[in-house]
MIKOL-530951 format. One record per residue: x, y, z of N, C-alpha, C in turn; residue number from 1. Coordinates in steps of 0.02 Angstrom, whole numbers, plus 32768, in hexadecimal, padded with zeros to 4 digits. Example, Ala and Ser with C-alpha at 12.3 -4.5 7.8 and 13.67 -1.06 7.14 Angstrom:
2
+-------+--------+------+--------+---------+------+-------+--------+------+------+
! neast ! nnorth !  nup ! caeast ! canorth ! caup ! ceast ! cnorth !  cup ! resi !
+-------+--------+------+--------+---------+------+-------+--------+------+------+
!  8294 !   7EE4 ! 8186 !   8267 !    7F1F ! 8186 !  8294 !   7F5B ! 8186 !    1 !
!  8282 !   7F90 ! 8162 !   82AC !    7FCB ! 8165 !  8285 !   8002 ! 818A !    2 !
+-------+--------+------+--------+---------+------+-------+--------+------+------+
This chain:
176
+-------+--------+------+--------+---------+------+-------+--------+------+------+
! neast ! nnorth !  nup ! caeast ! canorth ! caup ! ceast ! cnorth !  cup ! resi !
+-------+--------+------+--------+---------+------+-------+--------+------+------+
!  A1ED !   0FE4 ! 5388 !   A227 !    0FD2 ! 53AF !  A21E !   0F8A ! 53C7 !    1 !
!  A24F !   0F5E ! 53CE !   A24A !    0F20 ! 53D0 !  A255 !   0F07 ! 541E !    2 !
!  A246 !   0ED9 ! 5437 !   A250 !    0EC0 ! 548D !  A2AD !   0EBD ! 548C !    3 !
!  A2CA !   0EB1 ! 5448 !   A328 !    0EC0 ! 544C !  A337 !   0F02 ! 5462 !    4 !
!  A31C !   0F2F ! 5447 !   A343 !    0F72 ! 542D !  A31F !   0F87 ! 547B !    5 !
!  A2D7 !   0F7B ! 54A0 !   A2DD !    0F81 ! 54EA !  A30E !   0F63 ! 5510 !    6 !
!  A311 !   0F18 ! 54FC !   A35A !    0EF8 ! 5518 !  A391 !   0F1C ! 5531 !    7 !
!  A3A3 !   0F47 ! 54FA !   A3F0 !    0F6D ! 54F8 !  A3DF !   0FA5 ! 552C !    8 !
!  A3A0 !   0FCC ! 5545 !   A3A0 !    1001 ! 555B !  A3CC !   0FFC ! 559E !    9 !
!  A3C8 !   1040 ! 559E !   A3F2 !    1036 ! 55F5 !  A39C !   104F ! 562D !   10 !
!  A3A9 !   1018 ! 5668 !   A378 !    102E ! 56A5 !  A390 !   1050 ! 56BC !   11 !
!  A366 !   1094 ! 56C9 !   A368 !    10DF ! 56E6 !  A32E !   10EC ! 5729 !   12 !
!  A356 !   1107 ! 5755 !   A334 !    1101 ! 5797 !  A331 !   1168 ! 5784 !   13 !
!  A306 !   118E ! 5795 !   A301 !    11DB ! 579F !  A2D7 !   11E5 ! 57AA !   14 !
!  A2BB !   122B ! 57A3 !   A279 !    126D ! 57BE !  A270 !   1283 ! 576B !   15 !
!  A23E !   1295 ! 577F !   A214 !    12C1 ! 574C !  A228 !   1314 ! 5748 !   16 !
!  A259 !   1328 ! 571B !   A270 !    1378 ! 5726 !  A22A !   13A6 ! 5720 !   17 !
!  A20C !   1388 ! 56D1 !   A1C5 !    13AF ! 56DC !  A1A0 !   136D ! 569D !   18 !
!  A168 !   1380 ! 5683 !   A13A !    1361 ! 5656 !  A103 !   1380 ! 564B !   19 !
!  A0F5 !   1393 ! 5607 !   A0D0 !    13C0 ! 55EA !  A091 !   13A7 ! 55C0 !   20 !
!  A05C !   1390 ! 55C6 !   A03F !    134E ! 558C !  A014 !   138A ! 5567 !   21 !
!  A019 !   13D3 ! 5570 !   A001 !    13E8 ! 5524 !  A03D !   13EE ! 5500 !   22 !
!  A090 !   13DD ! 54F0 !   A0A9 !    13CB ! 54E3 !  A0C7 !   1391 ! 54CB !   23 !
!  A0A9 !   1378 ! 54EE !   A0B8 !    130F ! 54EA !  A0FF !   130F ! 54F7 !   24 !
!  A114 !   1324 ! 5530 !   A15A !    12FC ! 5545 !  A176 !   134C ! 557C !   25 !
!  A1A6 !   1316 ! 5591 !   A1C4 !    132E ! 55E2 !  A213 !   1320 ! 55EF !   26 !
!  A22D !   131E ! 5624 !   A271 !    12FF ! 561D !  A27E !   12F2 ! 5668 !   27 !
!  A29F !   12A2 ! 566E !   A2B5 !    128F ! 56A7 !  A2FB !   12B1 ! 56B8 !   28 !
!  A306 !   12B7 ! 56FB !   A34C !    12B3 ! 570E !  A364 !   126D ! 572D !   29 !
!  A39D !   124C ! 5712 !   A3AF !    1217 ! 5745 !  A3D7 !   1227 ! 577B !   30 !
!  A3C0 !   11E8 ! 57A8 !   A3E8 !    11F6 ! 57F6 !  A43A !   11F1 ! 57DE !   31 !
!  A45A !   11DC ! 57B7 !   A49F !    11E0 ! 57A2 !  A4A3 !   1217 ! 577F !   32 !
!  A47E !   123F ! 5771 !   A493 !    126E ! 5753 !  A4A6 !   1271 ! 5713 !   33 !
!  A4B4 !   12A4 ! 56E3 !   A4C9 !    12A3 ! 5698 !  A487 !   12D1 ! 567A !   34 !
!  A486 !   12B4 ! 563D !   A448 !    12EF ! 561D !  A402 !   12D3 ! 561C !   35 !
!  A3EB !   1302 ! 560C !   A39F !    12F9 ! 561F !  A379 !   12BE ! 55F2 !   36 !
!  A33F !   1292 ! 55FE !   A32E !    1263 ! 55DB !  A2F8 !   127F ! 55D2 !   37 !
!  A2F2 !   1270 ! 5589 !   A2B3 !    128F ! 5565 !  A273 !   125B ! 557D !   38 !
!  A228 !   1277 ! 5583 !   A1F4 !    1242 ! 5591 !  A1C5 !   1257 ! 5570 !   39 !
!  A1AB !   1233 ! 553E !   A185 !    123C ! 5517 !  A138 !   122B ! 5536 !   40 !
!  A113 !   1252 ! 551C !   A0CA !    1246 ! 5535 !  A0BD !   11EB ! 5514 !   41 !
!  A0CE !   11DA ! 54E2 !   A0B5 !    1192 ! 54DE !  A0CF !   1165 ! 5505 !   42 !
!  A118 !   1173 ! 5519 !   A125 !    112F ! 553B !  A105 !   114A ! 5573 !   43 !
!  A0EB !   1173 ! 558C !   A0CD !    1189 ! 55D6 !  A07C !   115D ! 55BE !   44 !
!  A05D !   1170 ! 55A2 !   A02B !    115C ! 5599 !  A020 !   10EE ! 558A !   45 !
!  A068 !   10E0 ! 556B !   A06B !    1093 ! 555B !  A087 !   1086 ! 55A2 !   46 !
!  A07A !   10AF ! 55E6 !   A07F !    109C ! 561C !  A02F !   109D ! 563B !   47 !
!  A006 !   10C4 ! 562C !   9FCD !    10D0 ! 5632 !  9FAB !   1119 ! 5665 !   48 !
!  9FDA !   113F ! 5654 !   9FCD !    117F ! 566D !  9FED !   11AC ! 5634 !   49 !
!  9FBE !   11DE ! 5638 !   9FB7 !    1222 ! 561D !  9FF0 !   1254 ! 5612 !   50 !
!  9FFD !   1265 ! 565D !   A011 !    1299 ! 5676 !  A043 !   1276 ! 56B3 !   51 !
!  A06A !   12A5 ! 56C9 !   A082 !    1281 ! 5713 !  A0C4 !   12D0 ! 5726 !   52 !
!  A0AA !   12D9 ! 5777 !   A0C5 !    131E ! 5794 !  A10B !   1319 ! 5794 !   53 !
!  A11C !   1359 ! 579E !   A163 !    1369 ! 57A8 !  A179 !   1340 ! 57EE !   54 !
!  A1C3 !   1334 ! 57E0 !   A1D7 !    130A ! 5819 !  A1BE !   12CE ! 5828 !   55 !
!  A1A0 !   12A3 ! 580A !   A189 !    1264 ! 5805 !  A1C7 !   122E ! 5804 !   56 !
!  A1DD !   1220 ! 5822 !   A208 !    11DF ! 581C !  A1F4 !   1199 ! 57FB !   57 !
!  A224 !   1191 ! 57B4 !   A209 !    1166 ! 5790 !  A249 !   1147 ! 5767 !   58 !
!  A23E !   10FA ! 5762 !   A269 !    10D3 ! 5733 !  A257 !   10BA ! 56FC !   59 !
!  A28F !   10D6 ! 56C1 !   A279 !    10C6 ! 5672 !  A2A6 !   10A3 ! 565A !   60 !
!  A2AF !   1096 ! 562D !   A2DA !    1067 ! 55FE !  A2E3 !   10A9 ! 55C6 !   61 !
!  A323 !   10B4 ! 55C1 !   A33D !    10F0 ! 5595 !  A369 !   10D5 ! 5556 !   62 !
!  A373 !   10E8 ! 552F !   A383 !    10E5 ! 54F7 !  A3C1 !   111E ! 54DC !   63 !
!  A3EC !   111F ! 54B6 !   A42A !    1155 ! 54B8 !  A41C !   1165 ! 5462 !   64 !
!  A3F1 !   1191 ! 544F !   A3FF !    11B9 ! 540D !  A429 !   11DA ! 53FA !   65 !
!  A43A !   11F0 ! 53C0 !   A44B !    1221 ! 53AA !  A439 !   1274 ! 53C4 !   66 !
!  A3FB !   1278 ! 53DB !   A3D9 !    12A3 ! 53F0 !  A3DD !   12A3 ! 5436 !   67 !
!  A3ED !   126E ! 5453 !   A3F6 !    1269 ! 54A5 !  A3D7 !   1239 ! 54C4 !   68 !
!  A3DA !   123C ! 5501 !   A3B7 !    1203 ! 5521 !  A370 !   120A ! 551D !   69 !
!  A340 !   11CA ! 5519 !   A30E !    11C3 ! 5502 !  A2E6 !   1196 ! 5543 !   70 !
!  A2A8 !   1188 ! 554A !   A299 !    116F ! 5588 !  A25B !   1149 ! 5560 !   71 !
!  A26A !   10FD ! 554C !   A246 !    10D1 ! 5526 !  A1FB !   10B0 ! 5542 !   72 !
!  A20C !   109D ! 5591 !   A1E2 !    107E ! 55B2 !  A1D8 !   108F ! 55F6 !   73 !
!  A1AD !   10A2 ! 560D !   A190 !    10AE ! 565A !  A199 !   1070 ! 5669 !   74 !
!  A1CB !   1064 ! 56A7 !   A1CB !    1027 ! 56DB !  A1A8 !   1034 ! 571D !   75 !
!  A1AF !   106E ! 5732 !   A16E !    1078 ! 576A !  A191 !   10CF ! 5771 !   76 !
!  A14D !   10DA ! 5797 !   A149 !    1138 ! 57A3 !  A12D !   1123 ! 5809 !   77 !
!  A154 !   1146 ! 5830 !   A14D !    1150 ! 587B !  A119 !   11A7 ! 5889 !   78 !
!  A0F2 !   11BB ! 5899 !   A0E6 !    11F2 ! 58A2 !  A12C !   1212 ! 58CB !   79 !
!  A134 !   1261 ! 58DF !   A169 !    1274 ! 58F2 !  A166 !   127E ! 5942 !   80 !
!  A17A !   126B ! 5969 !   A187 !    127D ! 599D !  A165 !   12B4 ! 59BF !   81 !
!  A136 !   12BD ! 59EB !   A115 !    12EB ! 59F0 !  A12B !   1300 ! 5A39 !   82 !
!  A146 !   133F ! 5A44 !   A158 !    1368 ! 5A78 !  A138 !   1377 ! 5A9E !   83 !
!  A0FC !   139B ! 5A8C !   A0C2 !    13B5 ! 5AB1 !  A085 !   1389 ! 5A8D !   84 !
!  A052 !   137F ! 5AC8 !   A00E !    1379 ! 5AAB !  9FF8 !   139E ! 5A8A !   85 !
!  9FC8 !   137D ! 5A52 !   9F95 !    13B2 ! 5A22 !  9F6C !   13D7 ! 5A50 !   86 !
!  9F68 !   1419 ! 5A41 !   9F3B !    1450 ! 5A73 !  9EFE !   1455 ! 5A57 !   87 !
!  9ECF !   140B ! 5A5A !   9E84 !    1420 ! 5A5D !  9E70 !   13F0 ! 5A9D !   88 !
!  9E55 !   141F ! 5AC4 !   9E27 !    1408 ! 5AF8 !  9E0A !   13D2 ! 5B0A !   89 !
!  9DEE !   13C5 ! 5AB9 !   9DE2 !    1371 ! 5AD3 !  9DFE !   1353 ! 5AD7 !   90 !
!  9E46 !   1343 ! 5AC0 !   9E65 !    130E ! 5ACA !  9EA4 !   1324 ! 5AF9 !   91 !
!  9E9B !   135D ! 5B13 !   9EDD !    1379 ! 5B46 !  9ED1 !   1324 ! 5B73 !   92 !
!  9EED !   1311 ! 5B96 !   9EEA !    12D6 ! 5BD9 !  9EF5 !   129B ! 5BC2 !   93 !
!  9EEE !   1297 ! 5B75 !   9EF9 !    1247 ! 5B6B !  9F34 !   123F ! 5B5C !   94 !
!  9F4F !   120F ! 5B60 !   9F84 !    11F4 ! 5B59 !  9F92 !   11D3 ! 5B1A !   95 !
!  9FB7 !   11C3 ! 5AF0 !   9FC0 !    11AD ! 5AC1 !  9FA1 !   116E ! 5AC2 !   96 !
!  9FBA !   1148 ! 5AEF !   9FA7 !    10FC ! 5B0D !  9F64 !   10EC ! 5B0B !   97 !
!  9F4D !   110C ! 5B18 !   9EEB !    113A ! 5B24 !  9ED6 !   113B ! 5AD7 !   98 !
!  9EE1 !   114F ! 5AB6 !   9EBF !    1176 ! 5A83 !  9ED5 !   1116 ! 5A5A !   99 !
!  9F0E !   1104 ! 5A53 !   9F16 !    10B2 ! 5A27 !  9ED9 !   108D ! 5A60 !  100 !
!  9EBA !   1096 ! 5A7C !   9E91 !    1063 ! 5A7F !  9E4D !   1064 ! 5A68 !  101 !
!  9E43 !   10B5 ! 5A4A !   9E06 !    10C6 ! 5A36 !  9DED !   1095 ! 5A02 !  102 !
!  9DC2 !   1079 ! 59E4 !   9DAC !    1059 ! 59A5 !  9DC5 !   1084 ! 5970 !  103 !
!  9DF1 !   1056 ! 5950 !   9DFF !    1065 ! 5911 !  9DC0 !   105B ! 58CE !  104 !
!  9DA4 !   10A7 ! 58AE !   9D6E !    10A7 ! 588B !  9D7B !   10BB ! 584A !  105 !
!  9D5D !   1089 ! 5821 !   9D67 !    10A3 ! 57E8 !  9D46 !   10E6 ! 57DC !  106 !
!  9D51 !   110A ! 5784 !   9D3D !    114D ! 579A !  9D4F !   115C ! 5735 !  107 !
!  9D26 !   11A5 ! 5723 !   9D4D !    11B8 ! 56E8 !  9D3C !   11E9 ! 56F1 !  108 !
!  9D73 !   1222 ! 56E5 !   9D79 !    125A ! 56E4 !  9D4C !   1272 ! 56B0 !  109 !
!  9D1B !   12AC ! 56DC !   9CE3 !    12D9 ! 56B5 !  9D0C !   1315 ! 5692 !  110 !
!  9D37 !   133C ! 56CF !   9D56 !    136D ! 569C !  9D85 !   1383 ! 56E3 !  111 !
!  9DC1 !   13A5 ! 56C0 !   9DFB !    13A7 ! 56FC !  9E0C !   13F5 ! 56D7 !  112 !
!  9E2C !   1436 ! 56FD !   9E39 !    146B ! 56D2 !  9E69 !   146C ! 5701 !  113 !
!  9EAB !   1458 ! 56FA !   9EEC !    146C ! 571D !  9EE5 !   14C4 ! 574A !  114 !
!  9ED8 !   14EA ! 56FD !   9EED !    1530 ! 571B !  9EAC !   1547 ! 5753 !  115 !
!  9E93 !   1528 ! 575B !   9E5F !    1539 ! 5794 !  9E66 !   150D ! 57CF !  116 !
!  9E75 !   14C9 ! 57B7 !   9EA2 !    14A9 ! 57EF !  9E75 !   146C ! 57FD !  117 !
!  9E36 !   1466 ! 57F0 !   9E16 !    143C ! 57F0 !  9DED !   1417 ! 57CA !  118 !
!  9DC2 !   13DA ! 57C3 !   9D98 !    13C4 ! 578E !  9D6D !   1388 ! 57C1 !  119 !
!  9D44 !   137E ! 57A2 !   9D24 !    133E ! 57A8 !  9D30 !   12EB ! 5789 !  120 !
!  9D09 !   12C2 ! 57B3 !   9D0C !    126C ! 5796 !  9CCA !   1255 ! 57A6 !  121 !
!  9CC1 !   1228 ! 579A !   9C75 !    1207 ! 57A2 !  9C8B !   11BD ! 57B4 !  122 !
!  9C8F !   1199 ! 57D7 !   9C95 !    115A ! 580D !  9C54 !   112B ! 57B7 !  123 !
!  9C6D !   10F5 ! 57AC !   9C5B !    10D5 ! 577B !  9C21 !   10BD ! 578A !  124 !
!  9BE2 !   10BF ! 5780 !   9BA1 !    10C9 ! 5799 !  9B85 !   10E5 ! 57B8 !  125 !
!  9B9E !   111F ! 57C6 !   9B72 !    1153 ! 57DB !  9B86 !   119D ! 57CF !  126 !
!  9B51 !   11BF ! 57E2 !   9B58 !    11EE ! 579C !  9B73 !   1229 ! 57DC !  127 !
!  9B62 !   1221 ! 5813 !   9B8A !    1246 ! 584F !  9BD2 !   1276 ! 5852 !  128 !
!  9BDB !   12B6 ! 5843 !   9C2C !    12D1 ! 5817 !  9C5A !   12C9 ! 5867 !  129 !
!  9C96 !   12AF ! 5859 !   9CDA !    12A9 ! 5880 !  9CF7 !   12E1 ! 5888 !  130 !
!  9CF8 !   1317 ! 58A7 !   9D32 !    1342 ! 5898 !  9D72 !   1332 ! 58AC !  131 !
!  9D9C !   1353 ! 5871 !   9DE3 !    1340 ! 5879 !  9DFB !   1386 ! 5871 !  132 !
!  9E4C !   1380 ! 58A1 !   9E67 !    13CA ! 58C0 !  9E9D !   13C0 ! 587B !  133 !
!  9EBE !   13E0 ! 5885 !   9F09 !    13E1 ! 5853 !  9F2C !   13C3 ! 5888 !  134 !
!  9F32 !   13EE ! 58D5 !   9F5D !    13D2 ! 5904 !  9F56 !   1385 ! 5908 !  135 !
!  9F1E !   1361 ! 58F4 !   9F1A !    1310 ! 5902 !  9F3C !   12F8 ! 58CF !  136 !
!  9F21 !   1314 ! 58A0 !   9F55 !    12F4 ! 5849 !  9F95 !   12FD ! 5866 !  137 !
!  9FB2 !   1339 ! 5871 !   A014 !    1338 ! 586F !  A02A !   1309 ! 58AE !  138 !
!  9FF9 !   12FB ! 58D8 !   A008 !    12C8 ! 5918 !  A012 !   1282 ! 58F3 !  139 !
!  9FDC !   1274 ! 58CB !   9FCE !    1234 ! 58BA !  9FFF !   1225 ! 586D !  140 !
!  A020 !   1264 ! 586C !   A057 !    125F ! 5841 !  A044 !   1268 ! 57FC !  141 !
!  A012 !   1282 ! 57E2 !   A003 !    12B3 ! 5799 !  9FF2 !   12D9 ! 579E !  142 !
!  9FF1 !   12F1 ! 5759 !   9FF5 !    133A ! 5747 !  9FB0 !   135A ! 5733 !  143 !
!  9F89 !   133E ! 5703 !   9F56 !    134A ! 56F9 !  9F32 !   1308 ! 56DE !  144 !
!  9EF7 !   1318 ! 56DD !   9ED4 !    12E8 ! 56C9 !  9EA0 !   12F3 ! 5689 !  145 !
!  9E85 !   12CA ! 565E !   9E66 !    12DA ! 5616 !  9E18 !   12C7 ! 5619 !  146 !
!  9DF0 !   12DC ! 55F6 !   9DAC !    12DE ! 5615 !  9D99 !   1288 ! 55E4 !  147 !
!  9D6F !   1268 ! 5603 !   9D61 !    1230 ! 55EA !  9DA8 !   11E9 ! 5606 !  148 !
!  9DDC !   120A ! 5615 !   9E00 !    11C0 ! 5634 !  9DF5 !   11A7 ! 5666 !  149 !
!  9E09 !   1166 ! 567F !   9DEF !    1144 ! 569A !  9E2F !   1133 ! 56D2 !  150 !
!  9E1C !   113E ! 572A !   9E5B !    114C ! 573D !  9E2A !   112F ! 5782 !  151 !
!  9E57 !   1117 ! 57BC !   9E33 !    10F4 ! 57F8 !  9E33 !   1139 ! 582C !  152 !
!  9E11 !   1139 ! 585A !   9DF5 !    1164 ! 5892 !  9DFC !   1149 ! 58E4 !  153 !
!  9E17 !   116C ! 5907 !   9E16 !    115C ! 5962 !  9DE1 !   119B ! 5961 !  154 !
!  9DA4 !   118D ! 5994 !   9D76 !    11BD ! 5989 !  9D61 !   11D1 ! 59DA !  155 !
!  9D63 !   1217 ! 59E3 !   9D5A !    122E ! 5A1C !  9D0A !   124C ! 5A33 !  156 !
!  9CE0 !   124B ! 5A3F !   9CAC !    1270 ! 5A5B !  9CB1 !   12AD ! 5A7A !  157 !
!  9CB0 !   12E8 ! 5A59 !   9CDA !    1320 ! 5A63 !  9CA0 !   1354 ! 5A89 !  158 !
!  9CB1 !   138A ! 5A9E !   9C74 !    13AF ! 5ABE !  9C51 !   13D0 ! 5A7E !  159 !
!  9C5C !   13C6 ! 5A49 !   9C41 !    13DB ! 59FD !  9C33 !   13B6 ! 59CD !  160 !
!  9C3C !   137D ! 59E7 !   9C2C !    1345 ! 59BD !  9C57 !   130B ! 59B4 !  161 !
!  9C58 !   12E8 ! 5981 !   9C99 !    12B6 ! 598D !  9CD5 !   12C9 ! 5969 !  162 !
!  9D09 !   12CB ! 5969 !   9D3A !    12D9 ! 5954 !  9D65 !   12B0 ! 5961 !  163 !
!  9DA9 !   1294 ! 5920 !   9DDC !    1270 ! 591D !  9E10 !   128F ! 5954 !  164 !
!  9E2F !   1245 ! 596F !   9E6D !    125E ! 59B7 !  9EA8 !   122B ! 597D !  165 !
!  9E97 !   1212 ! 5954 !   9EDB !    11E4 ! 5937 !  9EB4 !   11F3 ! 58E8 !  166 !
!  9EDC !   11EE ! 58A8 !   9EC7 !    11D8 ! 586F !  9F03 !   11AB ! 584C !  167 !
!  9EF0 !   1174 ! 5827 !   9F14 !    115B ! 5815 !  9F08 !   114A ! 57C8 !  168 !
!  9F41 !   1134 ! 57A3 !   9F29 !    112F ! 5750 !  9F07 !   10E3 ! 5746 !  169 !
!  9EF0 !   10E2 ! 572B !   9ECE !    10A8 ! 5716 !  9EF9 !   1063 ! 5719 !  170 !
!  9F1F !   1074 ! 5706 !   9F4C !    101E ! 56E2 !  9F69 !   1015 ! 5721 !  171 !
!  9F85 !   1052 ! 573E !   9FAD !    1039 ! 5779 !  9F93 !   102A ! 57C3 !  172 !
!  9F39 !   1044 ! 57BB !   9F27 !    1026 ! 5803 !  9EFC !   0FD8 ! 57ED !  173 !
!  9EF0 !   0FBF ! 57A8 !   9EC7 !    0F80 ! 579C !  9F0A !   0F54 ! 577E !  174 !
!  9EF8 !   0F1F ! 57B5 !   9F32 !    0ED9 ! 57A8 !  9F16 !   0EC8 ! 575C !  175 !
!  9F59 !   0EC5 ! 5725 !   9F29 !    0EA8 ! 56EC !  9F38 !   0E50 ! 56E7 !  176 !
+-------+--------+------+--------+---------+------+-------+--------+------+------+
């Protein structure tokens, strides 16, 4: 696809209806409404994330097929609005405000198992494991995470060890 044929797209402001990456693709809804925009796991990934949760507020550059609307380019993804705090203990009291000032750490995921809800990371020199909740991923606005990627860390000192209070994807927490 050429920087023209992005040219022509139309900018789309919406949420994430759902996204499936043992599937490779998901579908936006836009805030104007109409039909659903298809999102393919590559242009998610030629954004530099994996995966990304339901209800994520995010702007693409869409495209009008034959097949339907198409969602070419990630222009940015917002995590979703969070109603209630995540219910783990350690981080019940902080404040959002709180937790962005933690050191942002690099990190690569050892192994993440959605259906259990949790996985590990290892902080980039040291061999020390991060635990990560599911509840922190859908806060920090993904879905799952893949063992061996490389994704940044807000890191809490937990009564069990250390554990992630923010995770972020790689490309989008390092200025390139």
């Amino acid at each position: 696809m050429t920087r023209k044929d992005l040219d022509d797209g139309r900018h789309v402001h919406g949420t994430i209806k759902w996204f499936d990456p043992s599937k490779g693709y998901g579908f936006v809804v836009a805030d104007e409404g109409g039909q659903d925009i298809l999102l393919h796991a590559n242009v998610l990934r030629n954004f530099g994330q994996s995966s990304v949760a339901d209800g994520v507020e995010i702007e693409v550059l869409v495209q009008d097929t034959q097949r339907g609307s198409q969602a070419v380019e990630v222009l940015s993804l917002a995590p979703p609005a969070v109603a209630e705090p995540v219910a783990l203990a350690d981080i019940e009291g902080y404040e959002e405000k709180d937790l962005l000032q933690l050191e942002l750490e690099p990190a690569r995921v050892k192994w993440f198992d959605k259906a259990k809800g949790f996985g590990f990371a290892n902080i980039f020199g040291n061999d020390e494991d991060v635990f990560v909740h599911i509840e922190v991923l859908r806060r920090s606005g993904l879905a799952d995470l893949q063992p061996g990627e490389a994704i940044c860390l807000r890191v809490l000192d937990g009564k069990r060890g250390r554990m992630a209070a923010m995770v972020h994807s790689w490309e989008t927490a390092v200025p390139v």
